[in-house]
N, CA, C and O atoms as a Tripos MOL2 file, in Angstrom:
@<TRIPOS>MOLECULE
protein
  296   295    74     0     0
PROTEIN
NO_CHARGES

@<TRIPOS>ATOM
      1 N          79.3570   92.5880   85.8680 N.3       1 UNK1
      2 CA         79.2140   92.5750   84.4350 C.3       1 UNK1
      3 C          78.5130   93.8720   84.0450 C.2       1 UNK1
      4 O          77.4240   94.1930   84.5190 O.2       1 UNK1
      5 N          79.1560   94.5670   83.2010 N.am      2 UNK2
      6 CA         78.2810   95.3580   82.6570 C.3       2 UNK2
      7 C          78.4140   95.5740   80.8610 C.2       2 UNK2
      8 O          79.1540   94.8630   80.1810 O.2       2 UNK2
      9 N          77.6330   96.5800   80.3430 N.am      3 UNK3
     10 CA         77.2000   96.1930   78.7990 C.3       3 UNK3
     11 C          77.7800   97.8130   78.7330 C.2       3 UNK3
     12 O          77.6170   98.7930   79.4590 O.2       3 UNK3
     13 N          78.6750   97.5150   77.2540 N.am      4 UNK4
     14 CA         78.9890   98.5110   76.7420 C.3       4 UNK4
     15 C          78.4620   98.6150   75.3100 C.2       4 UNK4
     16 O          78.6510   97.6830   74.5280 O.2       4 UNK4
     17 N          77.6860   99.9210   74.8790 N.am      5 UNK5
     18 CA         77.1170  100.3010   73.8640 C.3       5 UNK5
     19 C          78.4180  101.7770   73.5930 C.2       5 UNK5
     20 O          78.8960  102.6520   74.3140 O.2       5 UNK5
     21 N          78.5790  101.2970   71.9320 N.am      6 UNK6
     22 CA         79.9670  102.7370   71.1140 C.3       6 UNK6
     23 C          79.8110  102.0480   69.8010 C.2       6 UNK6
     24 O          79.4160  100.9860   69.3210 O.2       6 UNK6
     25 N          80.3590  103.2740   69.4460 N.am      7 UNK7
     26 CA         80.0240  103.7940   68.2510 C.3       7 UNK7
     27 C          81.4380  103.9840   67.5010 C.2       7 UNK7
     28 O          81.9020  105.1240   67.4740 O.2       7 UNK7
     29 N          82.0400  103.0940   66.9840 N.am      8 UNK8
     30 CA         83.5080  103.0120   66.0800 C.3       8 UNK8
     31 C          83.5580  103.4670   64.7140 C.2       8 UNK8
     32 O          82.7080  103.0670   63.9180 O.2       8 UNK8
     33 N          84.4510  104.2490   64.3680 N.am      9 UNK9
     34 CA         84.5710  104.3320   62.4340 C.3       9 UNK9
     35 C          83.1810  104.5020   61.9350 C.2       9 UNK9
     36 O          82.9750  104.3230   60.7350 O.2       9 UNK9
     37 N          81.9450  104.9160   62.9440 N.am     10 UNK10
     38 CA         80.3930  104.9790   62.5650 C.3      10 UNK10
     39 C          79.7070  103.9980   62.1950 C.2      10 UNK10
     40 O          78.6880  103.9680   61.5050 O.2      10 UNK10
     41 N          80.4700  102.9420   62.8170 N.am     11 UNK11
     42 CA         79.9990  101.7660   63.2390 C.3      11 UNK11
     43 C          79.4800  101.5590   64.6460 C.2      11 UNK11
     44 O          80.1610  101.9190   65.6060 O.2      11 UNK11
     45 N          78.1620  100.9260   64.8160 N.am     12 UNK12
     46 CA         77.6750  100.5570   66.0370 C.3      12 UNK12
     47 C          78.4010   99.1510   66.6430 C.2      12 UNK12
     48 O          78.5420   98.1110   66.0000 O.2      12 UNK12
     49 N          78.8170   99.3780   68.0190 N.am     13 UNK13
     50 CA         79.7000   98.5380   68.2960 C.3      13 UNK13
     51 C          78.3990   97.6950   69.8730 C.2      13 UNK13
     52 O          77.2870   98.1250   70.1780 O.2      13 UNK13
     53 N          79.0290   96.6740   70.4080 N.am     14 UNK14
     54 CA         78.6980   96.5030   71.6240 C.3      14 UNK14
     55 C          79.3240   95.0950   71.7200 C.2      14 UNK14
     56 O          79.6450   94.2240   70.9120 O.2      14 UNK14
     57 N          79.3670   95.2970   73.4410 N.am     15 UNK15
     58 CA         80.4200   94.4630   74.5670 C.3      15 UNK15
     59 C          79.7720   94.2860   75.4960 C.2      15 UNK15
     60 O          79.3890   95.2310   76.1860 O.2      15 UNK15
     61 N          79.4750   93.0420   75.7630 N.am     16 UNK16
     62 CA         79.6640   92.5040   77.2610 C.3      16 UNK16
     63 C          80.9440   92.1990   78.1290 C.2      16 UNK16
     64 O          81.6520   91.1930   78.0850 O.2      16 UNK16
     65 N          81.0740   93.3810   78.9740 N.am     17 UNK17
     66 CA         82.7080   93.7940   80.0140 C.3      17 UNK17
     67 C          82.4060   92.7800   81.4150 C.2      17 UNK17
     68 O          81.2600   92.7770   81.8640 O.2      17 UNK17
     69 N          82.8940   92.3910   81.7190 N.am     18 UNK18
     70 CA         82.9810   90.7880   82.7000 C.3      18 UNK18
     71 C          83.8290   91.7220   83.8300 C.2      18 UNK18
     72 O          84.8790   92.1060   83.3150 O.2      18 UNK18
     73 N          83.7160   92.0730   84.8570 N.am     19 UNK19
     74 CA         84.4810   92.6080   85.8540 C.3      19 UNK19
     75 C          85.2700   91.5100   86.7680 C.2      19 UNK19
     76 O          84.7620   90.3940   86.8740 O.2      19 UNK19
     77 N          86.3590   91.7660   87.3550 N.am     20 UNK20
     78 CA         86.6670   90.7520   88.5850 C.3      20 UNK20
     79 C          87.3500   91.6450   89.8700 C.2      20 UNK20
     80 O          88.4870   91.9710   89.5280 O.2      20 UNK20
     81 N          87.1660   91.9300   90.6480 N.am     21 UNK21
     82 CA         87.8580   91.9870   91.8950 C.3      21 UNK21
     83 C          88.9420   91.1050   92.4680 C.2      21 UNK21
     84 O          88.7200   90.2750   93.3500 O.2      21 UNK21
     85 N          90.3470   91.3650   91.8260 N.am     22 UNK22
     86 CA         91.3880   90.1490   92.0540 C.3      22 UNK22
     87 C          92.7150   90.7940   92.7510 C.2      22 UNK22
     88 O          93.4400   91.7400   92.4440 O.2      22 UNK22
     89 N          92.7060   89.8850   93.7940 N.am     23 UNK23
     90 CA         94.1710   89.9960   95.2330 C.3      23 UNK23
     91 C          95.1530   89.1760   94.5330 C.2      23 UNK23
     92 O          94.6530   88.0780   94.2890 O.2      23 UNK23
     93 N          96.9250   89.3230   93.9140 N.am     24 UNK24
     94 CA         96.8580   88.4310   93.7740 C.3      24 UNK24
     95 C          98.3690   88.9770   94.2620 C.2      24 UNK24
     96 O          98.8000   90.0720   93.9040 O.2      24 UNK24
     97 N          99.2040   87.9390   95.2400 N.am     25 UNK25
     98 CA        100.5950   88.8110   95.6020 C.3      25 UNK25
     99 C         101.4800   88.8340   94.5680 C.2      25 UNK25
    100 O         102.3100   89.7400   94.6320 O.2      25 UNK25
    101 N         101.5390   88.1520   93.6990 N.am     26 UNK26
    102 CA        102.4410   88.1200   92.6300 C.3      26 UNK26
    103 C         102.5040   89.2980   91.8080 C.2      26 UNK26
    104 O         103.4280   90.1110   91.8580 O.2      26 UNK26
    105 N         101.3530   89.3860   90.9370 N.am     27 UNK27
    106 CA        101.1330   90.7580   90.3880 C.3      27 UNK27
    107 C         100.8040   91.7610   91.2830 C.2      27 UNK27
    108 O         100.4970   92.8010   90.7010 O.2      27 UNK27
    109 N         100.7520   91.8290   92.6530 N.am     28 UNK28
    110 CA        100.5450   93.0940   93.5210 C.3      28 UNK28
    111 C         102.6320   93.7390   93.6400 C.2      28 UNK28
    112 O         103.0480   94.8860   93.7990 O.2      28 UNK28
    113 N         103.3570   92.5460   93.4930 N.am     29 UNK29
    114 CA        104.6930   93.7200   93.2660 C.3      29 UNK29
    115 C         105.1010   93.9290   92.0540 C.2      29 UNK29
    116 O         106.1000   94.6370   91.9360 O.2      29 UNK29
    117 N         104.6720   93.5650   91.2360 N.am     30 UNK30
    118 CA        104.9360   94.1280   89.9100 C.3      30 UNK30
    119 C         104.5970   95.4910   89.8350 C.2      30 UNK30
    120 O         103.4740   95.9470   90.0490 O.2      30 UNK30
    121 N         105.8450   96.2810   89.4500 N.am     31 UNK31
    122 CA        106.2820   97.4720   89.6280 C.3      31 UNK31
    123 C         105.0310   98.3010   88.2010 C.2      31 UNK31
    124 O         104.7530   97.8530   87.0890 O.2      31 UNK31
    125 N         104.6280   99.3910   88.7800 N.am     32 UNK32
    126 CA        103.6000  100.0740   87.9260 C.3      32 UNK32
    127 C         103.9780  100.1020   86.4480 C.2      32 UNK32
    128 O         103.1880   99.7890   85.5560 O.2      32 UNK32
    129 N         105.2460  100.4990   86.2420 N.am     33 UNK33
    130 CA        106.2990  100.8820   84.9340 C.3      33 UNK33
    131 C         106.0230   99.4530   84.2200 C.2      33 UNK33
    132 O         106.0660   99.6420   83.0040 O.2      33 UNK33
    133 N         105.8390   98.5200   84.4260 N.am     34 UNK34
    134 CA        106.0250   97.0880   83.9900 C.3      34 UNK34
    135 C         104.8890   97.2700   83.4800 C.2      34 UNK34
    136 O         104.0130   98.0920   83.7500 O.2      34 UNK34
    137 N         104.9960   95.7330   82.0480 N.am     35 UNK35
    138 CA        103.7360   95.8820   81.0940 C.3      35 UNK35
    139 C         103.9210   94.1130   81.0770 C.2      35 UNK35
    140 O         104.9430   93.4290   81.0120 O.2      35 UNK35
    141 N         102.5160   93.7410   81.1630 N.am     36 UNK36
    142 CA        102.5920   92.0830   80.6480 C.3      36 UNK36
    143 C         101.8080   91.9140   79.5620 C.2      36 UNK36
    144 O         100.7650   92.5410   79.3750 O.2      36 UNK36
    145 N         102.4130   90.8180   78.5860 N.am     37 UNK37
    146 CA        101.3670   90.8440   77.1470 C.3      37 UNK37
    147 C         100.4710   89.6900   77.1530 C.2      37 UNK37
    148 O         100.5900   88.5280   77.5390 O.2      37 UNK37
    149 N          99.1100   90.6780   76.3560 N.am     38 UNK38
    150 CA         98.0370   89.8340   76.4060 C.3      38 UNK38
    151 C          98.2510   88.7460   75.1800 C.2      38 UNK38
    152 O          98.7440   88.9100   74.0640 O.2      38 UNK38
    153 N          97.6800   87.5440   75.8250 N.am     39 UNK39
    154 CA         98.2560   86.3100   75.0490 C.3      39 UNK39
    155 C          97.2250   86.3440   73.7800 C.2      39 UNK39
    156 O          97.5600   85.5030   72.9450 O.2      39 UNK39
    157 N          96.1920   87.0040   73.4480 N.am     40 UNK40
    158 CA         95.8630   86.3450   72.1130 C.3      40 UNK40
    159 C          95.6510   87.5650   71.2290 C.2      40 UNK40
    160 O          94.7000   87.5330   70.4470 O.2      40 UNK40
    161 N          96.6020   88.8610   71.2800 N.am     41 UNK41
    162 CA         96.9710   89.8870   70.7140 C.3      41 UNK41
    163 C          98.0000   90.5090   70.7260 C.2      41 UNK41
    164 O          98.8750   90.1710   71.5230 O.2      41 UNK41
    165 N          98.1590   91.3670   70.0380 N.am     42 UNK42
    166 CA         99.8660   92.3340   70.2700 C.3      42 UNK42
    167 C          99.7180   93.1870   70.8010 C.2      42 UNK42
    168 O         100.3300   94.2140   70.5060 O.2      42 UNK42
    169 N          98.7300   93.1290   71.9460 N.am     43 UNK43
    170 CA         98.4780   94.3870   73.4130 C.3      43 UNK43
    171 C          98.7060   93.6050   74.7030 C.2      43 UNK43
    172 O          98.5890   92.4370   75.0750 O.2      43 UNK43
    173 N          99.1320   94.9270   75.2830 N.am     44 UNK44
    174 CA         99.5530   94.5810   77.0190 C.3      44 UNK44
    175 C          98.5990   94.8910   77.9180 C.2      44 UNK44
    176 O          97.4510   95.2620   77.6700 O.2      44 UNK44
    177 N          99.2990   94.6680   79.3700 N.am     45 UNK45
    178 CA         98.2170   95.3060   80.0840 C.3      45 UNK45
    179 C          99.5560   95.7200   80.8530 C.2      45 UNK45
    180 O         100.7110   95.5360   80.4710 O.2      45 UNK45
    181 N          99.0380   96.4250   82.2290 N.am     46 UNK46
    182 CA         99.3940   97.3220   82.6700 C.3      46 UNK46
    183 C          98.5970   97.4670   84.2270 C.2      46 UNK46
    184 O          97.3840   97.2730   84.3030 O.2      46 UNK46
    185 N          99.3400   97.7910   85.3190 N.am     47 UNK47
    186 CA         98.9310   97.8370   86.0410 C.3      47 UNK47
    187 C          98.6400   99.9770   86.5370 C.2      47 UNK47
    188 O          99.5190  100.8280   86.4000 O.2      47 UNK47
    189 N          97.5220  100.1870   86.9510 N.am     48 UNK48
    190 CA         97.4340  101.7410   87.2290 C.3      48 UNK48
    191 C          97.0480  102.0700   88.3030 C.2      48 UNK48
    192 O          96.1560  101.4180   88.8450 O.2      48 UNK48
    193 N          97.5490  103.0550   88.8480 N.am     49 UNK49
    194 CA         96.7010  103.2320   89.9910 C.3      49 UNK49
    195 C          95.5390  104.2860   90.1990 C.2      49 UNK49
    196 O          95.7310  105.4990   90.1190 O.2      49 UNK49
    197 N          94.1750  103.6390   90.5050 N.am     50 UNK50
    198 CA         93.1470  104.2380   90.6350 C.3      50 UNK50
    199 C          92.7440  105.5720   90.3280 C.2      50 UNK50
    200 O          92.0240  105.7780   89.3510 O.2      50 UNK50
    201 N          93.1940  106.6310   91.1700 N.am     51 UNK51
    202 CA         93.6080  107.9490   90.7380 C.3      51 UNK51
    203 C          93.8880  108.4580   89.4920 C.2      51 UNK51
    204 O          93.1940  109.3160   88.9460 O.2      51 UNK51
    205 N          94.8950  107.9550   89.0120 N.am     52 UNK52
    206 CA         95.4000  108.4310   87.7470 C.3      52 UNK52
    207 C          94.1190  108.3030   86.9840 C.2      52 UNK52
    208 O          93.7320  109.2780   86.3390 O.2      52 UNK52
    209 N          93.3570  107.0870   86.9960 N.am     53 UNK53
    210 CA         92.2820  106.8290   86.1810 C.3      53 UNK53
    211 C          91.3970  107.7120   85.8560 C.2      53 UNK53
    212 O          90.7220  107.9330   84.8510 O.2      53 UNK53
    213 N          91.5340  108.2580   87.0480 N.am     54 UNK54
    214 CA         90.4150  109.2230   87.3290 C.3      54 UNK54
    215 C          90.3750  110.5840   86.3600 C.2      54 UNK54
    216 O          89.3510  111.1760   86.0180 O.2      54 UNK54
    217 N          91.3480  110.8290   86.1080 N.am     55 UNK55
    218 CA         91.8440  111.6430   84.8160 C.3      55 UNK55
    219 C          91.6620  111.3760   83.6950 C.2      55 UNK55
    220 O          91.9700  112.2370   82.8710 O.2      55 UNK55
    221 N          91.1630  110.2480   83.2760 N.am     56 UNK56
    222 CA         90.7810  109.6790   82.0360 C.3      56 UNK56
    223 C          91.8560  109.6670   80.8140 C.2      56 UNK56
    224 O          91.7370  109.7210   79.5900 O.2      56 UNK56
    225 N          93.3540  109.5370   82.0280 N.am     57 UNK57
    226 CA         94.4040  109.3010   81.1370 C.3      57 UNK57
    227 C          95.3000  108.4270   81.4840 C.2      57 UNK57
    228 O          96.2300  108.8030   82.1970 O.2      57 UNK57
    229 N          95.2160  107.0790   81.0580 N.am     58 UNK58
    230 CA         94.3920  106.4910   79.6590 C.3      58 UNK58
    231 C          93.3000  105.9840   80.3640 C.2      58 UNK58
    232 O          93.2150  105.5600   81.5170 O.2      58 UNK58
    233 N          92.2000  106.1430   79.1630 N.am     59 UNK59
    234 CA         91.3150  106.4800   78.9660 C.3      59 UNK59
    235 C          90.4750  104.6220   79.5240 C.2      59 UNK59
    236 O          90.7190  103.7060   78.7390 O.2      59 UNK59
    237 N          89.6940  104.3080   80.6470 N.am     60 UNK60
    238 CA         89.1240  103.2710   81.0210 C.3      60 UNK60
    239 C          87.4250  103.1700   80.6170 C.2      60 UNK60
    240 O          86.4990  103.8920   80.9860 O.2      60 UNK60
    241 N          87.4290  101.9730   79.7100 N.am     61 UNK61
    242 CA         86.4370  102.0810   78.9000 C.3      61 UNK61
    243 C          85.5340  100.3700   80.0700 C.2      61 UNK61
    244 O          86.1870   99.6030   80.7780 O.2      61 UNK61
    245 N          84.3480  100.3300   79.8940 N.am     62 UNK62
    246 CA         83.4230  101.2900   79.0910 C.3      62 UNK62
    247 C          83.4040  102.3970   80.2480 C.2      62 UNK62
    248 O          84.1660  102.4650   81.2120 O.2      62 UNK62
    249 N          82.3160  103.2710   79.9050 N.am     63 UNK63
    250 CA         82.3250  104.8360   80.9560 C.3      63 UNK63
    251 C          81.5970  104.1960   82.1570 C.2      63 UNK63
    252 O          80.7100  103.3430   82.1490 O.2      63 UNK63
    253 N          82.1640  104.7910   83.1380 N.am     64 UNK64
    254 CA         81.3540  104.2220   84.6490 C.3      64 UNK64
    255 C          82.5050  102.8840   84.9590 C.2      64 UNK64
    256 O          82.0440  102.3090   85.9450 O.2      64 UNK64
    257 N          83.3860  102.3980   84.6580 N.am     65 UNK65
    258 CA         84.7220  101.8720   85.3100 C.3      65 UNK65
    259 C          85.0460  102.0590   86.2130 C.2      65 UNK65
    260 O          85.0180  101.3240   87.1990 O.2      65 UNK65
    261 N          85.4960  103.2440   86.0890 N.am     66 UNK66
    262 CA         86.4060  104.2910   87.1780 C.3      66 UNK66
    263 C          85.7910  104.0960   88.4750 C.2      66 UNK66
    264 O          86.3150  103.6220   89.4830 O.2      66 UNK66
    265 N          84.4380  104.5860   88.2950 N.am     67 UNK67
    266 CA         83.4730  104.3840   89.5580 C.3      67 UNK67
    267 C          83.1320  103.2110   90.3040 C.2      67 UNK67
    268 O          82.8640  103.1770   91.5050 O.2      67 UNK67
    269 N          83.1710  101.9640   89.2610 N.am     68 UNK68
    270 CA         82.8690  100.4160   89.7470 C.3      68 UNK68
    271 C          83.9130  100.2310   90.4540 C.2      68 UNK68
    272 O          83.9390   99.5760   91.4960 O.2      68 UNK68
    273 N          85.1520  100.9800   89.7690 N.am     69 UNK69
    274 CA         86.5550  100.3070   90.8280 C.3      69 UNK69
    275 C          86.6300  100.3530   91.5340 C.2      69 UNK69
    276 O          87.0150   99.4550   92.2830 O.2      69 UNK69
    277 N          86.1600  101.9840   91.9590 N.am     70 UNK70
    278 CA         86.3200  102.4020   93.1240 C.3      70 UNK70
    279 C          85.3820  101.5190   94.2680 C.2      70 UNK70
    280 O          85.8560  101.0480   95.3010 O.2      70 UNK70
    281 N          83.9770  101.4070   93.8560 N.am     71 UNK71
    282 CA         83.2850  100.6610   94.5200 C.3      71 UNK71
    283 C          83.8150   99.1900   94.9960 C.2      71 UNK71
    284 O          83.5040   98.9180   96.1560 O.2      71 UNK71
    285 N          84.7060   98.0070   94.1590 N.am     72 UNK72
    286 CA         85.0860   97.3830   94.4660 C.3      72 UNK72
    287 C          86.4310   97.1650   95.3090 C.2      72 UNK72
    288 O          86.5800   96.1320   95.9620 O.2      72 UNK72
    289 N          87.2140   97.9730   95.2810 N.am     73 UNK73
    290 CA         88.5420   98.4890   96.1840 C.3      73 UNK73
    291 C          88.3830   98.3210   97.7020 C.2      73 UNK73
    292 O          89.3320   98.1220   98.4600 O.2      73 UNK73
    293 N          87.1590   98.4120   98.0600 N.am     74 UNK74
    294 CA         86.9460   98.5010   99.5020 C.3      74 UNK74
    295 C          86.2850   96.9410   99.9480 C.2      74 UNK74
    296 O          85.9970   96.7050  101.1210 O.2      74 UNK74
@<TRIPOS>BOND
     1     1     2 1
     2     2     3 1
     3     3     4 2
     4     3     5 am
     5     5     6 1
     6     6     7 1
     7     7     8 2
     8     7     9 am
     9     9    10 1
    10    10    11 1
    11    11    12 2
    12    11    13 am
    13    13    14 1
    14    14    15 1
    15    15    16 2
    16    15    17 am
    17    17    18 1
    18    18    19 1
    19    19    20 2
    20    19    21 am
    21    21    22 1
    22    22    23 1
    23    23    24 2
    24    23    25 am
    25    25    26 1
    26    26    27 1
    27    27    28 2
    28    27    29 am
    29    29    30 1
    30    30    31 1
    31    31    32 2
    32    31    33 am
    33    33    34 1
    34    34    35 1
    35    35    36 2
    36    35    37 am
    37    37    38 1
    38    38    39 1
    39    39    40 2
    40    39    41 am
    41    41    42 1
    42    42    43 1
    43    43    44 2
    44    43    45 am
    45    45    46 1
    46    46    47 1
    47    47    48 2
    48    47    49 am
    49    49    50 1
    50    50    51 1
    51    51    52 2
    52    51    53 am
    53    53    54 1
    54    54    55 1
    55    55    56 2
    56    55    57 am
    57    57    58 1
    58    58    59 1
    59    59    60 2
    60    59    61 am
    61    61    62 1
    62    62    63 1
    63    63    64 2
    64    63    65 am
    65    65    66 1
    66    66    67 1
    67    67    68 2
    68    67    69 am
    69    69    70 1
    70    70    71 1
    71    71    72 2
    72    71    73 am
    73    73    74 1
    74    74    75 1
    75    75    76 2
    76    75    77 am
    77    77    78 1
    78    78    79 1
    79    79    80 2
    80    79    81 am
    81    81    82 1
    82    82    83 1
    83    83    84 2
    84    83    85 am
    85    85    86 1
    86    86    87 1
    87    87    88 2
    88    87    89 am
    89    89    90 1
    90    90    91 1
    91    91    92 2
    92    91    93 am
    93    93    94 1
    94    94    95 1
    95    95    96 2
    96    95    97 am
    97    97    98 1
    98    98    99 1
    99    99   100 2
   100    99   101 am
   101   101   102 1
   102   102   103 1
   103   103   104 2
   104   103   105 am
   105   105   106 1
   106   106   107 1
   107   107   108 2
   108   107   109 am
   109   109   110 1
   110   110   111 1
   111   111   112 2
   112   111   113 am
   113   113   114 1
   114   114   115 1
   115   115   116 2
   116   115   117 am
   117   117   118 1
   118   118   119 1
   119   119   120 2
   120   119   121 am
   121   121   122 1
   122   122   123 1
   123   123   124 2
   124   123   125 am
   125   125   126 1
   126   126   127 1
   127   127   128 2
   128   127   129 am
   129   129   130 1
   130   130   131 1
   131   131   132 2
   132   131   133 am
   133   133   134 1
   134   134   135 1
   135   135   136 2
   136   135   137 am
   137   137   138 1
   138   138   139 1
   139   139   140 2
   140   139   141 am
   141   141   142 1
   142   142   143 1
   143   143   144 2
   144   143   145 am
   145   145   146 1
   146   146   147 1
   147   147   148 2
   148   147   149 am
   149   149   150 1
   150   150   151 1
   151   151   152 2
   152   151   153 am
   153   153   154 1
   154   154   155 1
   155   155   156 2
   156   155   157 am
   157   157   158 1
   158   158   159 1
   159   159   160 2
   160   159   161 am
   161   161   162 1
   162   162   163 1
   163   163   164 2
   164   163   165 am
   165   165   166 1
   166   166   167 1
   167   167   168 2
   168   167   169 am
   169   169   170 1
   170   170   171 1
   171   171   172 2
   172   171   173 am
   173   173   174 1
   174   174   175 1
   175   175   176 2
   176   175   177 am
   177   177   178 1
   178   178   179 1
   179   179   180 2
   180   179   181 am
   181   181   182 1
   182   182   183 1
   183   183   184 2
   184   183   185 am
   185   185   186 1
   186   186   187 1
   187   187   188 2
   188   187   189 am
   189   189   190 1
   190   190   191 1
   191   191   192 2
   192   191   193 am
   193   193   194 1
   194   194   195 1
   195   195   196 2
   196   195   197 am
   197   197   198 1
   198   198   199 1
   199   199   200 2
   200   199   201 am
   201   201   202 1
   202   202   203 1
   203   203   204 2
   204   203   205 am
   205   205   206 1
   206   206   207 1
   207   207   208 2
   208   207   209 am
   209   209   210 1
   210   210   211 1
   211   211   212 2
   212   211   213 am
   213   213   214 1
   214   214   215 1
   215   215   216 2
   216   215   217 am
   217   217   218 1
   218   218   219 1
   219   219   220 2
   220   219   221 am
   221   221   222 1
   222   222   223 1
   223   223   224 2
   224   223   225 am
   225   225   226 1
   226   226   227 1
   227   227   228 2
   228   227   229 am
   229   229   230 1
   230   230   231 1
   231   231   232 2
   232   231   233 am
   233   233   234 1
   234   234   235 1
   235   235   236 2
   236   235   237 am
   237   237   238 1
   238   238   239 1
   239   239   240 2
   240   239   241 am
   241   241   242 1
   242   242   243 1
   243   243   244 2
   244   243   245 am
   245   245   246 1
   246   246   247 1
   247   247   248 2
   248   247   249 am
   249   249   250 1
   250   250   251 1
   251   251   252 2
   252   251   253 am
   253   253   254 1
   254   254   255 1
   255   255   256 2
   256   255   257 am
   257   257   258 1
   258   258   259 1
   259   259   260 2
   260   259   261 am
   261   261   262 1
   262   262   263 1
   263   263   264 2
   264   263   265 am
   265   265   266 1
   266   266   267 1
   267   267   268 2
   268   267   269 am
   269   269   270 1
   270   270   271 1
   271   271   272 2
   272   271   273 am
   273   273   274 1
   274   274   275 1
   275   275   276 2
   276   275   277 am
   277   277   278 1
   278   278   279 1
   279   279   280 2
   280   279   281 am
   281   281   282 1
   282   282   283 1
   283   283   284 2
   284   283   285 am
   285   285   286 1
   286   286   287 1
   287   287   288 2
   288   287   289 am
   289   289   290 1
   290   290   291 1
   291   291   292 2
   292   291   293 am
   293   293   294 1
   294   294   295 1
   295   295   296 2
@<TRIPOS>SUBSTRUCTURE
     1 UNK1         2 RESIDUE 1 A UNK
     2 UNK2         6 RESIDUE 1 A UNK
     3 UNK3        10 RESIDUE 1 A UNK
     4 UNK4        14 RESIDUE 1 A UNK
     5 UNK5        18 RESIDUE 1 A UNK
     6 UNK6        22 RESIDUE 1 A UNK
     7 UNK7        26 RESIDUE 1 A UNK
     8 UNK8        30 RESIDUE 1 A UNK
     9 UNK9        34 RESIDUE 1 A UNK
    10 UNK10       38 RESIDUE 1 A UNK
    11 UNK11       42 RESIDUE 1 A UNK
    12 UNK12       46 RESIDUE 1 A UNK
    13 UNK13       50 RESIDUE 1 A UNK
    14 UNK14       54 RESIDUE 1 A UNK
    15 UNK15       58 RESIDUE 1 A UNK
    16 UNK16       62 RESIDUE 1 A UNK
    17 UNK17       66 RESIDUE 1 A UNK
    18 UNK18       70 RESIDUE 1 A UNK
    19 UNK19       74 RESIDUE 1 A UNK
    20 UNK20       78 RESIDUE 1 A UNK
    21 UNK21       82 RESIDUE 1 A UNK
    22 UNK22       86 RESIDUE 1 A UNK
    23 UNK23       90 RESIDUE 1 A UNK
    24 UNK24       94 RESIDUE 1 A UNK
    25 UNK25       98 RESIDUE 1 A UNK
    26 UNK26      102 RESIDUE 1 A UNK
    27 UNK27      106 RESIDUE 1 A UNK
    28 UNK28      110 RESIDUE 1 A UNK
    29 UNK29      114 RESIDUE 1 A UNK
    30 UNK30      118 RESIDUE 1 A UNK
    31 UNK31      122 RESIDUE 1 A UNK
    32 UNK32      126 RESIDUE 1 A UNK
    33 UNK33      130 RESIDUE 1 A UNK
    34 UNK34      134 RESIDUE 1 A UNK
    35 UNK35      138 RESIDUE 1 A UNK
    36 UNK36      142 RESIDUE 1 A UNK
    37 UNK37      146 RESIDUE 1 A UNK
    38 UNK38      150 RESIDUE 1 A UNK
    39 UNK39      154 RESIDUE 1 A UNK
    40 UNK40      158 RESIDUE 1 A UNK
    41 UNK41      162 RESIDUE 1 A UNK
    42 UNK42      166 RESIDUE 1 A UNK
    43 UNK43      170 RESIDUE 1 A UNK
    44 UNK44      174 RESIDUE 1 A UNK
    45 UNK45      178 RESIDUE 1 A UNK
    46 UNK46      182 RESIDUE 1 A UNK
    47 UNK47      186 RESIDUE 1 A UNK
    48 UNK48      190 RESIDUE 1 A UNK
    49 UNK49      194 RESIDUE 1 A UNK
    50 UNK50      198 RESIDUE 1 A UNK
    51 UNK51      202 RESIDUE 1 A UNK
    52 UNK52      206 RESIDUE 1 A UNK
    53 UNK53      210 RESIDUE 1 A UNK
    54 UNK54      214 RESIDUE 1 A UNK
    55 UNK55      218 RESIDUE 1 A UNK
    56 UNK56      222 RESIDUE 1 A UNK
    57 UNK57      226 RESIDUE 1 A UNK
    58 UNK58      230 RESIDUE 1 A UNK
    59 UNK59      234 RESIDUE 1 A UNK
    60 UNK60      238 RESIDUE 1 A UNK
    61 UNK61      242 RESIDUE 1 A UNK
    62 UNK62      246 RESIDUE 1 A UNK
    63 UNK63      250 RESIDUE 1 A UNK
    64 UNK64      254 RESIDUE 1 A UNK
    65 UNK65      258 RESIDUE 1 A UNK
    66 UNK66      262 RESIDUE 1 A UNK
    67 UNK67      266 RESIDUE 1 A UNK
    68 UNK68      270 RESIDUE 1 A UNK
    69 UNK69      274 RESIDUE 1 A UNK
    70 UNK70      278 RESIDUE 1 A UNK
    71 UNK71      282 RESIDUE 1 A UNK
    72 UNK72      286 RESIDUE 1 A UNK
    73 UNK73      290 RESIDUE 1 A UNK
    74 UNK74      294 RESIDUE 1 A UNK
């Protein structure tokens, strides 16, 4: 778990981000290109691989992600 503090439209924002470390074979062959939609909005998700992240394109919020992932991957 970690706490995200931002700053929107100059609005002060904040989030509690819930992490999980999840194996799951089903979604492990779902092809990268593929998008599944999130059920209680008109956004998807997406599967990425690590690396790319690392580029901050697109962009993995809150900051320090990238790094937790990595930490959990192993």
């Amino acid at each position: 778990m970690t706490e995200n503090l931002f700053d929107l439209a100059g609005a002060p924002g904040h989030e509690i981000v819930h992490v999980f470390a999840v194996r799951c074979a089903e979604l492990e062959l779902m092809p990268f290109a593929a998008s599944r939609p999130v059920l209680d909005n008109d956004s998807v998700a997406r599967w990425y691989r690590l690396a790319d992240l690392a580029d901050s394109n697109p962009p993995l919020y809150p900051d320090g992600m990238t790094q937790l992932a990595r930490r959990l991957q192993n």
